[in-house]
C-alpha positions in Angstrom: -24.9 10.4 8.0 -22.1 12.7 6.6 -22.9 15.1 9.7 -22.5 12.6 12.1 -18.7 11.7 10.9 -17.7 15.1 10.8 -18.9 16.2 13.9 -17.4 13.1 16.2 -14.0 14.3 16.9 -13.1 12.3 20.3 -9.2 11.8 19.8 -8.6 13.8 17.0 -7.0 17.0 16.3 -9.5 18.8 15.1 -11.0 18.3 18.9 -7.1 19.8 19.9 -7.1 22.5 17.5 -10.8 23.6 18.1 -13.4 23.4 14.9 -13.7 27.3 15.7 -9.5 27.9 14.6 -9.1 25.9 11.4 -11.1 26.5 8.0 -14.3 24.2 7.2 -12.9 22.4 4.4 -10.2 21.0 6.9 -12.6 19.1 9.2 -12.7 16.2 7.6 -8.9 15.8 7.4 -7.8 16.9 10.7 -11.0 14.6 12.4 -8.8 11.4 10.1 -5.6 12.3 12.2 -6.5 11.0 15.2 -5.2 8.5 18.1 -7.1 5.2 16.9 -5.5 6.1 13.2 -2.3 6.1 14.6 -2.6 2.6 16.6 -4.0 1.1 13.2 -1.2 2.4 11.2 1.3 0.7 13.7 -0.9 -2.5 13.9 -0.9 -2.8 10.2 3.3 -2.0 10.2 3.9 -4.7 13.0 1.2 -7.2 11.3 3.4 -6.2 7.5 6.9 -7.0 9.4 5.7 -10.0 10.9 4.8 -11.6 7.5 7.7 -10.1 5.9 9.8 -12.1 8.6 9.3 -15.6 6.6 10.0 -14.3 3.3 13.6 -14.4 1.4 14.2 -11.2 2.0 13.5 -9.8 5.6 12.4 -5.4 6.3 13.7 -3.8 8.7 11.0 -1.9 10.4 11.8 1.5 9.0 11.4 -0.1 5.4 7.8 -2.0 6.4 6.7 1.8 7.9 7.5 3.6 5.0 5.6 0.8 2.4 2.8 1.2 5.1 2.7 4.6 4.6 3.0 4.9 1.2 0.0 2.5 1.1 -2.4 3.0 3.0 -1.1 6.7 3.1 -2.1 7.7 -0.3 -5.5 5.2 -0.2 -6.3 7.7 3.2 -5.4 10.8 1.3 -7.8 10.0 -1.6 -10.2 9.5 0.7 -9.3 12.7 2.0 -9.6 14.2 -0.7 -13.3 13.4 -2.1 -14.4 14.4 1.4 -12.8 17.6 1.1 -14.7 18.2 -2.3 -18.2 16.7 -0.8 -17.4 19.4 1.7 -16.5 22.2 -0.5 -19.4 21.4 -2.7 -21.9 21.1 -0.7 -21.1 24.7 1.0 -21.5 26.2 -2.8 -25.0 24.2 -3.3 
């Protein structure tokens, strides 16, 4: 199962770069950056501003991008992160 996600890089920029340029331990981040990660993060922004547009106090775009980020940002980055380690570990087993 954990072969099948890393080796599915349609979009992504490990599928730019080339698995054969970058280092092992970054497949699993550069195969998160790609195209359909992008359109969620701007779904989630516009979906974030919308609701934000009835409240008191209205966000300008910039301000809901950068919550989003922080957010979801660090959530995707811990994710990340133990796949890194999975990775890393699994090299030295």
């Amino acid at each position: 199962m954990l072969e099948d996600a890393l080796y599915s890089d349609w979009y992504s920029l490990l599928g730019v770069l080339g698995r054969d340029t970058v280092p092992e331990w970054l497949h699993a981040p550069l195969l998160g950056l790609n195209l359909f990660h992008l359109i969620f993060v701007l779904l989630l922004t516009l979906a974030v501003w919308l609701l934000r547009q009835d409240s008191t106090t209205t966000w300008r775009w910039g301000r809901t991008l950068r919550f989003v980020l922080a957010t979801y940002g660090s959530g995707i980055l811990l994710w990340w992160l133990v796949l890194v380690f999975l990775q890393v570990n699994e090299a030295t087993v």
